[in-house]
Backbone bond lengths (Angstrom), bond angles and torsions (degrees), N, CA, C in turn:
res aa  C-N    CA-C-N  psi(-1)  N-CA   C-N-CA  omega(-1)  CA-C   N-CA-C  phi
1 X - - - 1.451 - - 1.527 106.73 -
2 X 1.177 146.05 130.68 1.676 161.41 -144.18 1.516 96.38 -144.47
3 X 1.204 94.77 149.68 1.773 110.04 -163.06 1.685 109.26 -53.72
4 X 1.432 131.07 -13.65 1.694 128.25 165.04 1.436 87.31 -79.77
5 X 0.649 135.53 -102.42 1.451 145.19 -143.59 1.436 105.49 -23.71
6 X 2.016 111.95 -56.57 1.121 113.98 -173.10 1.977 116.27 -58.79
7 X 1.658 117.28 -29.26 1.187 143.59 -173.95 1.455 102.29 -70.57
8 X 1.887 121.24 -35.41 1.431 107.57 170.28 1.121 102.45 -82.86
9 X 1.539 155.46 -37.62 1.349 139.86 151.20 0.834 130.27 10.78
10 X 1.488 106.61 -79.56 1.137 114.67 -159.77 1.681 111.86 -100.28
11 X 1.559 108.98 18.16 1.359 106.07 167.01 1.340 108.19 -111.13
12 X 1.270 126.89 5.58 1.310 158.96 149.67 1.940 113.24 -35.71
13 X 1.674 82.59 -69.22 1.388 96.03 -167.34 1.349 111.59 -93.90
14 X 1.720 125.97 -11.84 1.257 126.15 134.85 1.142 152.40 -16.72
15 X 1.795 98.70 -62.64 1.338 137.87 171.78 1.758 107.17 -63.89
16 X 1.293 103.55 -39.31 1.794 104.27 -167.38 1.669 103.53 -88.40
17 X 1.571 110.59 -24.92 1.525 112.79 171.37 1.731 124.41 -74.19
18 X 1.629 101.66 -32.05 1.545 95.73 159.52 1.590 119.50 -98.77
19 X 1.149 113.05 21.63 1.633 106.41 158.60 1.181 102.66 -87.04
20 X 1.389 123.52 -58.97 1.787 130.06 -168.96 1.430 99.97 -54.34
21 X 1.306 123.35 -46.27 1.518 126.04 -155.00 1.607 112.41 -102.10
22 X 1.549 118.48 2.21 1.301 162.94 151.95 2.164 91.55 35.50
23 X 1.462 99.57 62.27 1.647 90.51 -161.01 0.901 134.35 64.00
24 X 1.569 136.53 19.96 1.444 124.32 171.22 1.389 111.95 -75.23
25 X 1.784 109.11 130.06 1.398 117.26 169.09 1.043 140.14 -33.72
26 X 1.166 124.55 -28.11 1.466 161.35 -170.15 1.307 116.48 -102.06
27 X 1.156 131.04 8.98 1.511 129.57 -176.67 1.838 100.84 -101.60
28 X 0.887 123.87 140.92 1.765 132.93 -156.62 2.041 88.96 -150.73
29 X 1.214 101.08 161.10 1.448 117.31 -177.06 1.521 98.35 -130.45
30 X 1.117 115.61 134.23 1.869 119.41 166.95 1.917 105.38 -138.48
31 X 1.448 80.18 120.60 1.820 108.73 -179.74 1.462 130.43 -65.38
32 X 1.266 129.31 51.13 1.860 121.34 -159.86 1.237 91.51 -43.11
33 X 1.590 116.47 121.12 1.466 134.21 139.99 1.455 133.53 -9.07
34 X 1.247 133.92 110.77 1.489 132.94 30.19 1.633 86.27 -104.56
35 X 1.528 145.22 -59.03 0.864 125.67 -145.19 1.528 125.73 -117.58
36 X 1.292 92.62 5.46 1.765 95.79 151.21 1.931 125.03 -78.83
37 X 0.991 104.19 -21.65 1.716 97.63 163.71 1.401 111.17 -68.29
38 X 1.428 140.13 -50.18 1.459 120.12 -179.35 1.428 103.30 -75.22
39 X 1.366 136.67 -12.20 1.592 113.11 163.38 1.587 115.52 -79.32
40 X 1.551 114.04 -33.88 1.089 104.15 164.28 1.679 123.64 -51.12
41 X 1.395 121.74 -55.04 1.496 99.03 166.38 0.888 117.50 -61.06
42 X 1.409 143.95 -59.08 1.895 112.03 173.17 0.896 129.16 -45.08
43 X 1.116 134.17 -11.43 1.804 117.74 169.42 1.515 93.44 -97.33
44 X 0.969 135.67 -35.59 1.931 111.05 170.91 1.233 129.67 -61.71
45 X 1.477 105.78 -25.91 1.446 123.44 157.86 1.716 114.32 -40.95
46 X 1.515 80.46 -79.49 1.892 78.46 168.09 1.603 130.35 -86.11
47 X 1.284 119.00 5.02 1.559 96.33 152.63 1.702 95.96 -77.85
48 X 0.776 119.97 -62.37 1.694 122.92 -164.38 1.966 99.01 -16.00
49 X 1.851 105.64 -53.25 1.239 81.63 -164.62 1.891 119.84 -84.87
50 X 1.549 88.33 -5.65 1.512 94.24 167.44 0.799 131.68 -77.54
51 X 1.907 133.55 -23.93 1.219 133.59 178.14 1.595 114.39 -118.95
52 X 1.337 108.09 1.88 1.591 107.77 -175.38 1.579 136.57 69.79
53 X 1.565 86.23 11.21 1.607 104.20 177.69 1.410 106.48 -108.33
54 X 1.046 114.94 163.92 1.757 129.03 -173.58 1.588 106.89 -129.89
55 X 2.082 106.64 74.49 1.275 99.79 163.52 1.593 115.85 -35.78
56 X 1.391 107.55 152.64 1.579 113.14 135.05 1.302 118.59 -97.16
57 X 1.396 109.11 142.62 1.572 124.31 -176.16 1.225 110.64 -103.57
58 X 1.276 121.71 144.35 1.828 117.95 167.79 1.823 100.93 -133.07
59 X 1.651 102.75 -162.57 1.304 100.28 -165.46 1.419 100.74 -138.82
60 X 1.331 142.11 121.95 1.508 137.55 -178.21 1.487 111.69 -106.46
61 X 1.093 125.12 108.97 1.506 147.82 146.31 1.735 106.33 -42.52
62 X 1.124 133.09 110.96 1.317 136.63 162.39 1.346 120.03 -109.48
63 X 1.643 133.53 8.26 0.784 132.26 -179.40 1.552 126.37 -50.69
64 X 1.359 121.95 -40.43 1.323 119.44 172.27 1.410 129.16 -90.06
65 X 1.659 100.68 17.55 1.497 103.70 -176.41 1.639 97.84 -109.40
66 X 1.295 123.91 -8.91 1.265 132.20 179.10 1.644 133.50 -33.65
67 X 1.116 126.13 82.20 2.020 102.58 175.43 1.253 124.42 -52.61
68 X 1.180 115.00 -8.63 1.662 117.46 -145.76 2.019 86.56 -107.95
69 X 1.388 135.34 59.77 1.489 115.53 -141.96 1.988 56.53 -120.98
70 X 1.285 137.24 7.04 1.822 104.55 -163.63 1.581 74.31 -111.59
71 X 0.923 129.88 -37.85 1.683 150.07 -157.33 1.592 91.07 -51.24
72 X 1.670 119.01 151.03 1.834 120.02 149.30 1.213 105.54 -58.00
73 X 1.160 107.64 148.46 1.552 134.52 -167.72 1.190 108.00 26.84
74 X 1.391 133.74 60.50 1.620 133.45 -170.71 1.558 85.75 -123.08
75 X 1.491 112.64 146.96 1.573 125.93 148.61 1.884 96.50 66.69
76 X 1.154 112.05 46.20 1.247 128.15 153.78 1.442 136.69 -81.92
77 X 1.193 118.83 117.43 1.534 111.19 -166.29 1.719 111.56 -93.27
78 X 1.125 131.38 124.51 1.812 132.49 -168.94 1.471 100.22 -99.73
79 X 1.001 119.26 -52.18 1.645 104.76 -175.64 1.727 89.48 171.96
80 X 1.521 113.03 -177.09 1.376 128.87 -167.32 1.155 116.95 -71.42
81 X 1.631 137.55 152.57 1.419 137.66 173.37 1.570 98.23 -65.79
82 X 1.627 98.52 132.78 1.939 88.04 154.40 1.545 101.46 -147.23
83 X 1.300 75.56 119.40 1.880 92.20 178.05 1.511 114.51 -146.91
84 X 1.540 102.84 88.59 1.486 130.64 177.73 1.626 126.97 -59.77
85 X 1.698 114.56 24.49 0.941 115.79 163.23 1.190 122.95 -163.25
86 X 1.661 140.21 163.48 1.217 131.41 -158.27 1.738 114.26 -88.27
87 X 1.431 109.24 124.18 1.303 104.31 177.96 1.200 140.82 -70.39
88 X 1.085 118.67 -22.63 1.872 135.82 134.00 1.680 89.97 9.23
89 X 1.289 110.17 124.84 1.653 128.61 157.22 1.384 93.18 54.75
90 X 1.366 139.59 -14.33 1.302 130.50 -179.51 2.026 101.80 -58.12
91 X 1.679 93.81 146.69 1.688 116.81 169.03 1.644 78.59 -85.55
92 X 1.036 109.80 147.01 1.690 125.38 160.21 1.336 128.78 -117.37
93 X 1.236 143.64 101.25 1.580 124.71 -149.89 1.945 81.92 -120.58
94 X 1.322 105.43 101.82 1.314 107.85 171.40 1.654 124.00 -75.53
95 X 1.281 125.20 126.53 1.373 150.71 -150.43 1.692 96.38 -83.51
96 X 1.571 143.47 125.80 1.339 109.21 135.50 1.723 86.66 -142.10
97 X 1.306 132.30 162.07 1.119 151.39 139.52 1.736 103.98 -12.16
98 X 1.721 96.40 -99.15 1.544 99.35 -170.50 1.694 104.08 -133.62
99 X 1.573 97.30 145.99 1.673 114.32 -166.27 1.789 83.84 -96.26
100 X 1.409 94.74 143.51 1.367 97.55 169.39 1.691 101.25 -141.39
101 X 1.527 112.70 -76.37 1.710 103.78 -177.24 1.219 122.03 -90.42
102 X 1.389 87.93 -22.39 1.522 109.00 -167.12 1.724 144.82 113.17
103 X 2.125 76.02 -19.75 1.853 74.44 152.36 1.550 149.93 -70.54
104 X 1.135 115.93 -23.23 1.290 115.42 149.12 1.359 126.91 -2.91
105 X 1.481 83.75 -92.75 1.766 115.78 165.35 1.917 133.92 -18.85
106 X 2.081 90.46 -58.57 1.243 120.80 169.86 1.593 96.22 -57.20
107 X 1.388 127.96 -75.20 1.118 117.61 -169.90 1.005 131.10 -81.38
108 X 1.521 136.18 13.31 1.610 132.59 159.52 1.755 89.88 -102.02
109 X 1.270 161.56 -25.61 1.354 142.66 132.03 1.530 111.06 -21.50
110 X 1.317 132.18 -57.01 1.337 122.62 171.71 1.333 126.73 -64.04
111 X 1.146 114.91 -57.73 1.768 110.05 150.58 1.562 147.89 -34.49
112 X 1.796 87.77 -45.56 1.848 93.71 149.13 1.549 116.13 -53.57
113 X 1.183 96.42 -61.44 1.663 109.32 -161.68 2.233 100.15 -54.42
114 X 0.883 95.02 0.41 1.244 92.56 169.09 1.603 122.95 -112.79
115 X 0.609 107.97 -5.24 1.836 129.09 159.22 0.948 122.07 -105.23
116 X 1.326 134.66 -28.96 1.113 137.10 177.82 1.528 139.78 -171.69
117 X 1.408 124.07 161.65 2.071 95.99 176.06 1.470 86.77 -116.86
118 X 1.315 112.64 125.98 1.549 116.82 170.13 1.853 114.24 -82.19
119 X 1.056 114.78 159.78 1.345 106.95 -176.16 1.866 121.09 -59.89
120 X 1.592 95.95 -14.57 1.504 110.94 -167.29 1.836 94.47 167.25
121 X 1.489 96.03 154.25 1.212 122.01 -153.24 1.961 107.44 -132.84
122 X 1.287 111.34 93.39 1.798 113.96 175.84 1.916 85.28 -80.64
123 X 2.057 98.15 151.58 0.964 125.90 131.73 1.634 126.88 -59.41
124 X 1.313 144.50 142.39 1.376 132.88 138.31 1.094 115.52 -126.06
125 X 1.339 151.66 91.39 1.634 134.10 147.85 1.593 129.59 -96.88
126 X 1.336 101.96 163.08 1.449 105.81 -154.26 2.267 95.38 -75.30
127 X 1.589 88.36 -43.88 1.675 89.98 -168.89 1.965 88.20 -118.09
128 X 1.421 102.66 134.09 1.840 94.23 155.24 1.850 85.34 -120.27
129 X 1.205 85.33 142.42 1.355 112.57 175.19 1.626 119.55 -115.28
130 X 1.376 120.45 33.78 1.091 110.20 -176.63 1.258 136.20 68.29
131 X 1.319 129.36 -156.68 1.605 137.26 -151.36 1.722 131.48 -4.50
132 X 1.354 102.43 85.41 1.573 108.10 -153.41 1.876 97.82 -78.15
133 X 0.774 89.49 163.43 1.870 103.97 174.84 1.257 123.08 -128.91
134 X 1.378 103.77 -7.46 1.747 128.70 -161.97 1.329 125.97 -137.68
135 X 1.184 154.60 141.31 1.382 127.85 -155.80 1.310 95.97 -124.16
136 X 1.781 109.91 82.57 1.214 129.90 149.03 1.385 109.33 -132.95
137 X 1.865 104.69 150.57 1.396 103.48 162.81 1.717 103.51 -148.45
138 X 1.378 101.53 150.50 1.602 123.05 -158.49 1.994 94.63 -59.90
139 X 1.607 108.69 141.73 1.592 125.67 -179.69 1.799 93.76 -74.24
140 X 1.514 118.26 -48.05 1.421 124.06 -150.58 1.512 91.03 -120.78
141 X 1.597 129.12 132.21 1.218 114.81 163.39 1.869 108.95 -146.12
142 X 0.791 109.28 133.04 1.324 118.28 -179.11 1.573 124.33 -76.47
143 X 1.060 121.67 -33.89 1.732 111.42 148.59 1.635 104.29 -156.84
144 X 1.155 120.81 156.00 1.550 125.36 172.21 2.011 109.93 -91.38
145 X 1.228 81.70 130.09 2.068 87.55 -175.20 1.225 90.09 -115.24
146 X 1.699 116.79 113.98 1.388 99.99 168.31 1.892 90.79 -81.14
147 X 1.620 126.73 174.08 1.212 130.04 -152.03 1.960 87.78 -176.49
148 X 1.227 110.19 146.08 1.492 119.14 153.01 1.231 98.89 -89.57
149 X 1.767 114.58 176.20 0.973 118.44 -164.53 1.528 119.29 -86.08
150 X 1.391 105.34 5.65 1.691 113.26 -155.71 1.424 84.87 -115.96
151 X 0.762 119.18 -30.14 1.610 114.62 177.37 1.887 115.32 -65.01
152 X 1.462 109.15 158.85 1.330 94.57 -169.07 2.037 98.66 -131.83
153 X 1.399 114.08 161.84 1.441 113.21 172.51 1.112 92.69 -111.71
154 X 1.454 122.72 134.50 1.354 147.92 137.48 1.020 138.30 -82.02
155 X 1.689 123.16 83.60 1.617 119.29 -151.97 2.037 88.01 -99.75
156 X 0.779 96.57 125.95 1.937 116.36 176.11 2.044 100.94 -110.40
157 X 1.516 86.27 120.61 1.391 101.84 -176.00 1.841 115.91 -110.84
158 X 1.085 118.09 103.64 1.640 115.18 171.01 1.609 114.59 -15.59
159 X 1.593 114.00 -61.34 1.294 120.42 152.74 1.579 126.47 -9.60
160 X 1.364 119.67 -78.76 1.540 166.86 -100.49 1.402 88.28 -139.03
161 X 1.485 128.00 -93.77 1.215 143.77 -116.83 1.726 102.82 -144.28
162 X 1.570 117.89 9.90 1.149 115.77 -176.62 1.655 127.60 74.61
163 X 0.999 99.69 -31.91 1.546 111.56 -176.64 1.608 115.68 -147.83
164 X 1.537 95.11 157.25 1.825 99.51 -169.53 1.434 104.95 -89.57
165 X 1.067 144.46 172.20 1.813 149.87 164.84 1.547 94.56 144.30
166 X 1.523 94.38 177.19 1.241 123.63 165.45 1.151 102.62 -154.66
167 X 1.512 106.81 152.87 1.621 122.17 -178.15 1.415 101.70 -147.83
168 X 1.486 99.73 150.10 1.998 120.46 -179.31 1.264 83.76 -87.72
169 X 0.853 127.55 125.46 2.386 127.81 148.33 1.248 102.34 -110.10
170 X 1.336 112.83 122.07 1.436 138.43 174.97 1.202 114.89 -104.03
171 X 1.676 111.32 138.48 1.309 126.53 -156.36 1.402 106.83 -37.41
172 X 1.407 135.90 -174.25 1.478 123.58 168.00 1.710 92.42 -125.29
């Protein structure tokens, strides 16, 4: 996926978050760390100009809610939660890059739930790639990768990583 492709995406899942969420005041975006916060501001970006509201965005740290802490790259800490407003009655449209088993998910739900109970809770990711472990699946999704399990997604963010794409890398 190359930086158009990724840009209709995510105006994609924009578009499907302010129909459901049809302007409610109360709808806020939160980014799981590192690269769901810069998708979370792009998609508030563009609901903002589709519905005329001005989510607030924050940023969720899940590092210590992690199972995966024995796992490669499991139970990694990115930096601090910042989420500058109360989740009370808040819509929540949770941010991540790419869904894979589902822990993620499990553990930024536990991390919310410790700050706060929002009135209700959206999925968003940019890629789900299949093989769940958990019985969640994303409200908003920006393309489906089917993927084996050894294979990996590499979502690269302008933000983040200088540049937009995603790439499959297969084992060597």
């Amino acid at each position: 996926m190359r930086e158009r492709e990724l840009e209709l995406a995510l105006r994609r899942m924009a578009s499907e978050i302010a129909e459901i969420c049809a302007g409610d005041p109360h709808l806020a975006l939160i980014g799981v760390r590192t690269r769901g916060e810069p998708l979370a501001q792009r998609l508030a970006r563009l609901v903002e100009e589709m519905e005329e509201i001005e989510p607030p965005v924050g940023t969720l740290d899940i590092g210590i809610h992690r199972d995966d802490v024995d796992h490669p790259g499991g139970g990694r800490i990115f930096g601090p939660t910042e989420i500058g407003f109360d989740l009370a009655e808040r819509q929540i449209v949770l941010v991540d890059d790419v869904f894979f088993t589902g822990r993620t998910v499990r553990a930024a739900l536990d991390a919310l739930a410790e700050i706060g109970r929002p009135r209700r809770v959206w999925l968003a990711v940019l890629i789900d790639r299949g093989h769940r472990e958990l019985p969640f699946r994303p409200d908003f999704t920006g393309k489906n990768v089917p993927t084996a399990t050894a294979e990996r997604v590499n979502v690269r963010l302008r933000e983040v990583d200088g540049e937009d794409g995603v790439w499959l890398v297969r084992p060597a």
